[in-house]
N, C-alpha and C positions, 0 to 999 in steps of 0.2 A: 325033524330034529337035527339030521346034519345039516340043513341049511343055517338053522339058527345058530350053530355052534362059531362058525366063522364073523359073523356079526357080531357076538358078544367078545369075541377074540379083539374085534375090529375097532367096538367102543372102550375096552379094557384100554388099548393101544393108546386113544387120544386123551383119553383123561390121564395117563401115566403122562403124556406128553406137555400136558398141560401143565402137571404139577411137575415138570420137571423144568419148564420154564419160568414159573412162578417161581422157584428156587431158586434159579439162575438170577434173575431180575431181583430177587434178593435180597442175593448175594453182593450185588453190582451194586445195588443200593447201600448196603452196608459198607460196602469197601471206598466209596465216594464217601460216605458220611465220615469215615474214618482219617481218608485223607485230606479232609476240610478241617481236620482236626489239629490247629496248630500249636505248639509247643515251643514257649520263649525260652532261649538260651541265658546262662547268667550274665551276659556280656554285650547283650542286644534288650533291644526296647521293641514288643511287640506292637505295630501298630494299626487298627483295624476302621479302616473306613466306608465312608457308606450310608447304608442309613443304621444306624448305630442309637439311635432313641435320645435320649433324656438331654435334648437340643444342643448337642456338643457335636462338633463337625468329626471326630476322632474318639478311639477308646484305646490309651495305651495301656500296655501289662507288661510289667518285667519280674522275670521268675516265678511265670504261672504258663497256665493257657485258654485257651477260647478256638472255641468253633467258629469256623467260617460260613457262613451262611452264602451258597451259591448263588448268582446275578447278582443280589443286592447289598453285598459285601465283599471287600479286598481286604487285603494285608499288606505289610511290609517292612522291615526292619529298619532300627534305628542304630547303629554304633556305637558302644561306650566306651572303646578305644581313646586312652586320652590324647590328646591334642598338645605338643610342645611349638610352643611360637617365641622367636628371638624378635623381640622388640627392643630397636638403637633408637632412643628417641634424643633428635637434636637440637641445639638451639631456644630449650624451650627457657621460656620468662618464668623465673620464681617473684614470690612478692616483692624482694628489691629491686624487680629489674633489671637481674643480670642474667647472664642467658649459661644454662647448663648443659650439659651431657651425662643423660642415665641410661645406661646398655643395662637390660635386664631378658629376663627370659620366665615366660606365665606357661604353666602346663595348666589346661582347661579339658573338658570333656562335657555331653549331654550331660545332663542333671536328671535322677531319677525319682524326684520328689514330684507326689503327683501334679500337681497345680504346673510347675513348671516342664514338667514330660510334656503335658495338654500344650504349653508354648512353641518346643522343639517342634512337637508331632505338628503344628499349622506352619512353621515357619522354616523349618529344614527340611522334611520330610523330602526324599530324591533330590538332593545338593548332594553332591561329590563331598568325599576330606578336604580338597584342597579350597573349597566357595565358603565352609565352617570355616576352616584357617582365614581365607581372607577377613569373612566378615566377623570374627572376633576380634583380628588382627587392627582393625581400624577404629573399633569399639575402645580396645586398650587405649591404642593411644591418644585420644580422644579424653578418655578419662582421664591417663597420665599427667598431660597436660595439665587439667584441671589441677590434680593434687599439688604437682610441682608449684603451680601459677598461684595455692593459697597456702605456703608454707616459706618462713627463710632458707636461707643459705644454713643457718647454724644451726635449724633444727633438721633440715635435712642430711648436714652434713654428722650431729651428733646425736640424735636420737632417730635412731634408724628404724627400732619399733615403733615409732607412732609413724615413720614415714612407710611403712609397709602395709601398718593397721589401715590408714588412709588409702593405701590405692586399692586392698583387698575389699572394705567397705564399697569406695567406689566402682569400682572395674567390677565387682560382683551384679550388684542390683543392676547394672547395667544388661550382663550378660543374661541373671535372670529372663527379661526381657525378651530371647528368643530361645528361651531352652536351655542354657548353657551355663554349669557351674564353673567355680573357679577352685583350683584343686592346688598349688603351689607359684609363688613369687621368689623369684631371686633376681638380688637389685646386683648388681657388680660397682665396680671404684664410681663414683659419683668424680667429675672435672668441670671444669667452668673454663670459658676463656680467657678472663682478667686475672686469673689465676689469686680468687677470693679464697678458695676453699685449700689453695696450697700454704696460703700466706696463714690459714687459722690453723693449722699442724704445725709449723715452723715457731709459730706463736708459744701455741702448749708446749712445746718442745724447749723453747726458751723458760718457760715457768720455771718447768722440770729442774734445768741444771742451774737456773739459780735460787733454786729453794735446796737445792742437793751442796751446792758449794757453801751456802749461808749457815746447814748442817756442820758442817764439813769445819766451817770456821768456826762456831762456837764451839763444838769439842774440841777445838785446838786452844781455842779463849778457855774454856775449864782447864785443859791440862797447865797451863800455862799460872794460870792462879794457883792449881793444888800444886804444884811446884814450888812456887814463890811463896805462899807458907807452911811449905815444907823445909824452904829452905831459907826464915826470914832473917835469919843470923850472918847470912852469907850476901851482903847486897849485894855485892855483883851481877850474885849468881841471878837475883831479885830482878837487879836492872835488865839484865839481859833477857832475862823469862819475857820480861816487863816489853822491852823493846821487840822482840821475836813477837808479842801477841800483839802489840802495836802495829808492825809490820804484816801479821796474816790480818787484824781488821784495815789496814788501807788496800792491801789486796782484795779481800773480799770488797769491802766498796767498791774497788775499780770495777770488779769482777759485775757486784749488782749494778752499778750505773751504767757500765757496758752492754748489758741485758736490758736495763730500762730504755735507753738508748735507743736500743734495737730494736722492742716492743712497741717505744711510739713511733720508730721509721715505718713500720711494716702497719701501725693501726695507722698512722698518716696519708700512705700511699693507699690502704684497703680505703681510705675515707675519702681519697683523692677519686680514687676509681670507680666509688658508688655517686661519687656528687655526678662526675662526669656523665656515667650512666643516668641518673635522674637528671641531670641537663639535657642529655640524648633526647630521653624519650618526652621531657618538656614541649624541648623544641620539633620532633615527630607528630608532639599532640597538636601543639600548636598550627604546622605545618597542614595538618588533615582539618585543624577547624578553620583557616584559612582555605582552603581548598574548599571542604561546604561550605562558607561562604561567599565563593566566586562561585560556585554552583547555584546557588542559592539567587543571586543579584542574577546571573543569567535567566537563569528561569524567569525571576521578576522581570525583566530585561526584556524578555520575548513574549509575556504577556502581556506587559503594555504594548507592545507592538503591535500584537494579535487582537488589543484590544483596538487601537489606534486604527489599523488595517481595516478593523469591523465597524466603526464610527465613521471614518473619511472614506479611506479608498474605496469603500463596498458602494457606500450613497453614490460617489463619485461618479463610480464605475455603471452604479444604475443609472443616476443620470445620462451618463452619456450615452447608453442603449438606448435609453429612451430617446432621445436627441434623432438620435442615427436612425432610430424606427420612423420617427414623425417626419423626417427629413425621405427616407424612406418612403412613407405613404403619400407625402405633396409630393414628391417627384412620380410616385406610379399614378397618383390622382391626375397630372399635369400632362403626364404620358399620355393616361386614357382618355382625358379632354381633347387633346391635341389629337391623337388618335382618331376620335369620333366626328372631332371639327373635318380633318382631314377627307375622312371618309365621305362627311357630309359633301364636301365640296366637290369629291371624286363621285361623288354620286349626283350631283346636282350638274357636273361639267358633263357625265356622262348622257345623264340624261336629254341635258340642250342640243350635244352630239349626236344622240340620237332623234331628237326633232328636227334638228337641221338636215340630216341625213334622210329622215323619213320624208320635210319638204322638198329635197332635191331629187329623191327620187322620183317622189313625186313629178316634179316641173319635169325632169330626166323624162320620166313615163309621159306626159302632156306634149313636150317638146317631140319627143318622137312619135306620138301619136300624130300631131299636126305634120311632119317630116313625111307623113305615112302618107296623108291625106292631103296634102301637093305632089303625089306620084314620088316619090323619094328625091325632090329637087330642092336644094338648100335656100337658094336664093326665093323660089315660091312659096315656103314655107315662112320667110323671114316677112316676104308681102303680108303673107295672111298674117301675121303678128303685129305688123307695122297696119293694117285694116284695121286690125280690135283694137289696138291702143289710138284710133283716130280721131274719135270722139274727145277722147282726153286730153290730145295734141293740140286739138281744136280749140278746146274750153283752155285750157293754160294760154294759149295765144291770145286768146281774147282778154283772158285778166288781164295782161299785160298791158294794156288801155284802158281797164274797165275802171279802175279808179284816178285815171287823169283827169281833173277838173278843170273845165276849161270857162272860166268867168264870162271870157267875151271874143268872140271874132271877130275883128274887121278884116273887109277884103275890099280892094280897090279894085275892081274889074273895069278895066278900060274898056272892054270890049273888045279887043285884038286877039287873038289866036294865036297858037303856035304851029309848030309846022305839021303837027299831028292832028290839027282840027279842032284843039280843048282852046275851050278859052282859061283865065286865070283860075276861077274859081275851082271848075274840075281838075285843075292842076295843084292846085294847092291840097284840096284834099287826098289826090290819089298819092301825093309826096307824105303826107301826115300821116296813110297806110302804109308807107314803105318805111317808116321807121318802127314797123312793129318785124322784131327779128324776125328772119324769109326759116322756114323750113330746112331749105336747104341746108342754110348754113349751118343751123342745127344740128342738122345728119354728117354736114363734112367734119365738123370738129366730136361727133359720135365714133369718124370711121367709117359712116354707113354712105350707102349712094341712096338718092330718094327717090322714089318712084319713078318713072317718065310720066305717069300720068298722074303727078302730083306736081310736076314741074311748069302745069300751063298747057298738056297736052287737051287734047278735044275729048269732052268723055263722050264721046257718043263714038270715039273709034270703037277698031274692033279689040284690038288687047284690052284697052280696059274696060271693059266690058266683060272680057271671060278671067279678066282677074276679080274683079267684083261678084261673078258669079262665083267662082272657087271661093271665094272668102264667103258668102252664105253657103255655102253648102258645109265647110268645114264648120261655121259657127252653128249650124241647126243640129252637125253633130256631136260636138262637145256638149248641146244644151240636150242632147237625148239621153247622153253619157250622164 
């Protein structure tokens, strides 16, 4: 039993602790629900984005509140502070043409009609006062413009309600547009440069004192008559009423003609000044459609060109590539023929070079073989040469007669002798072999010396005899070779 008592102490402990965190966690819940809990000022636009449902990027409230829904929801204020903007708007064109000066000054602010809150809240939402000022600021005069540019001088200048009705209509639906309503207009003194709108108050003002002095003179024209038959008995007095009212109506006439006067200098010059102006901008318009029309002929101008450029010079230009390529290909074809020819020739000279070379080495290798085989002695080497070519020596000497025709021989032999024992006949023959060219001579105009025992020596000596045998011995070896 005392063991159990401390265990049930021990789970008492944790479950107390457990609901004591359960509370805590809460409470913390509760206090986060709370502070998500936002509350629009009357002077602010609450703005809650996110994902907000019913396919609108934003949900604004002003002079309510809304829960913030934590990750998938923000907020943020909107300003209903109004907004004062001086707007100098200059130079601008009314419908005649002339160019004004309207200093005014627009106080604007958010607009807190729902439809257009939903506009602010996409399109201002985190811009600064000063980015609203701007971009309302350029809004106005934008529309000013407009108003000014479809109104006269004289309605601008005297009916001032419909000139404010107009910019408030306009300048409004504009500013709708991004949220933004329009709260007060004040126009200041309206000026012009041709000084139209000075000349139509000097105008009225001339009205004035001659409808005041025309007054003026007919109560002096009544007094003037209740006098005179007041006093018809007295003509003087008659005359002189008479003449005094005669004299205040030529005054007043002077008085109105002087005011007429006046009236058509100042509408003369206003009429002088608006012709001028409608000449101005005549000659402006004219000036600019002159202008797009030298734009206009350029343009034409350079398409024909571009056209011209793509008809001739493009063909042209092909052609002559083409030209240049073919020109091009006969000259590499011309190249490579001459090339080939070249080669052919360098291969056909080489190859003769190298037959002639292989025959010389050859005769090189025989000569010195033969060189070898007369003990290495030049001159016995040329014998044995001069041996193998003997046969052939032999037969060309013999042609050398072999086709002489000889019809007929007469010989007169006397039968006397010469001192050598021949009689005529072996003389005349052995002279008919001596005209067959000697060997010899042969060999001297060769260069060469001819044998001794080709010169008449005895072949049964002993030299030639072992030159004859060296020449078979070299030729039985060449013929083993």
């Amino acid at each position: 039993m005392l063991l159990l008592l401390p265990l049930q102490l021990s789970s008492g402990s944790a479950t107390l602790l457990t609901i004591g965190f359960a509370i805590l966690f809460f409470f913390i819940i509760i206090i986060s629900f709370i502070r998500r809990y936002k509350r629009c000022p009357s002077d602010r636009i609450l703005v809650v984005y996110g994902k907000v449902g019913s396919g609108n990027s934003a949900r604004c409230i002003h002079g309510g509140a809304a829960f913030i829904w934590p990750v998938i929801q923000d907020y943020e204020f909107l300003d209903l502070t109004p907004i004062s903007i001086e707007v100098n708007l200059v130079n601008a064109l009314s419908k005649q043409n002339i160019r004004v000066n309207v200093p005014s000054r627009f106080t604007i602010g958010i607009s807190t009609e729902p439809g257009i809150m939903q506009n602010a809240a996409e399109r201002l939402l985190g811009q600064g006062m000063q980015e609203v000022q701007d971009l309302a600021k350029e809004i106005i005069f934008g529309q000013l413009r407009l108003v000014v540019a479809s109104m006269d001088i004289e309605e601008i200048n005297s009916d001032r309600d419909k000139f404010l009705t107009n910019i408030s209509q306009s300048v409004e639906s504009e500013l709708k547009k991004v949220g933004l309503k329009l709260i007060n207009v004040n126009i200041t003194d309206i000026v012009d440069e041709s000084g139209y709108i000075e000349a139509l108050g000097k105008e009225a003002a001339a009205h004035a004192i001659n409808a005041a002095r025309k007054s003026v003179a007919e109560k002096n024209r009544d007094g003037s008559i209740g006098e005179a038959n007041a006093l018809q008995d007295e003509r003087t007095q008659v005359a002189a009423a008479n003449a005094q009212a005669v004299e205040g109506e030529n005054i007043a006439k002077i008085n109105v003609a002087n005011s007429d006067s006046l009236r058509r200098q100042r509408e003369a010059e206003a009429e002088r000044t608006a012709i001028a102006a409608e000449k101005v901008q005549a000659a402006k318009a004219l000036e600019e459609s002159y202008a797009a029309e030298k734009d206009a002929e350029l343009a034409r101008a350079e398409r024909v060109r571009s056209s011209q450029m793509a008809d001739i010079v493009v063909p042209a230009e092909i052609d002559k590539k083409k030209v240049e390529i073919d020109a091009e290909a006969d000259a590499e074809r011309t190249r490579r023929i001459a090339k080939g020819e070249a080669d052919a020739i360098l291969f056909k000279a080489q190859a003769e070079a190298q037959g002639i070379l292989e025959v010389l080495t050859k005769q090189a290798k025989g000569l010195d073989e033969i060189v070898k085989a007369a003990g290495n002695n030049p001159k016995e080497a040329v014998l044995l040469l001069i041996a193998d070519k003997l046969p052939e020596l032999v037969k060309l000497q013999s042609e050398a007669i072999k086709n002489i025709k000889i019809d007929k021989v007469t010989v007169w032999d006397s039968g006397a002798k010469s001192t050598d024992g021949k009689g005529s006949t072996a003389n005349f023959i052995s002279g008919m072999y001596k005209s067959v060219p000697p060997l010899q001579e042969m060999f001297n105009m060769a260069g060469m010396q001819l044998p001794e025992y080709l010169k008449g020596k005895d072949l049964d000596s002993e030299e030639v005899q072992e030159a004859i045998k060296k020449a078979s011995t070299s030729k039985k070896k060449d013929t083993e070779e």
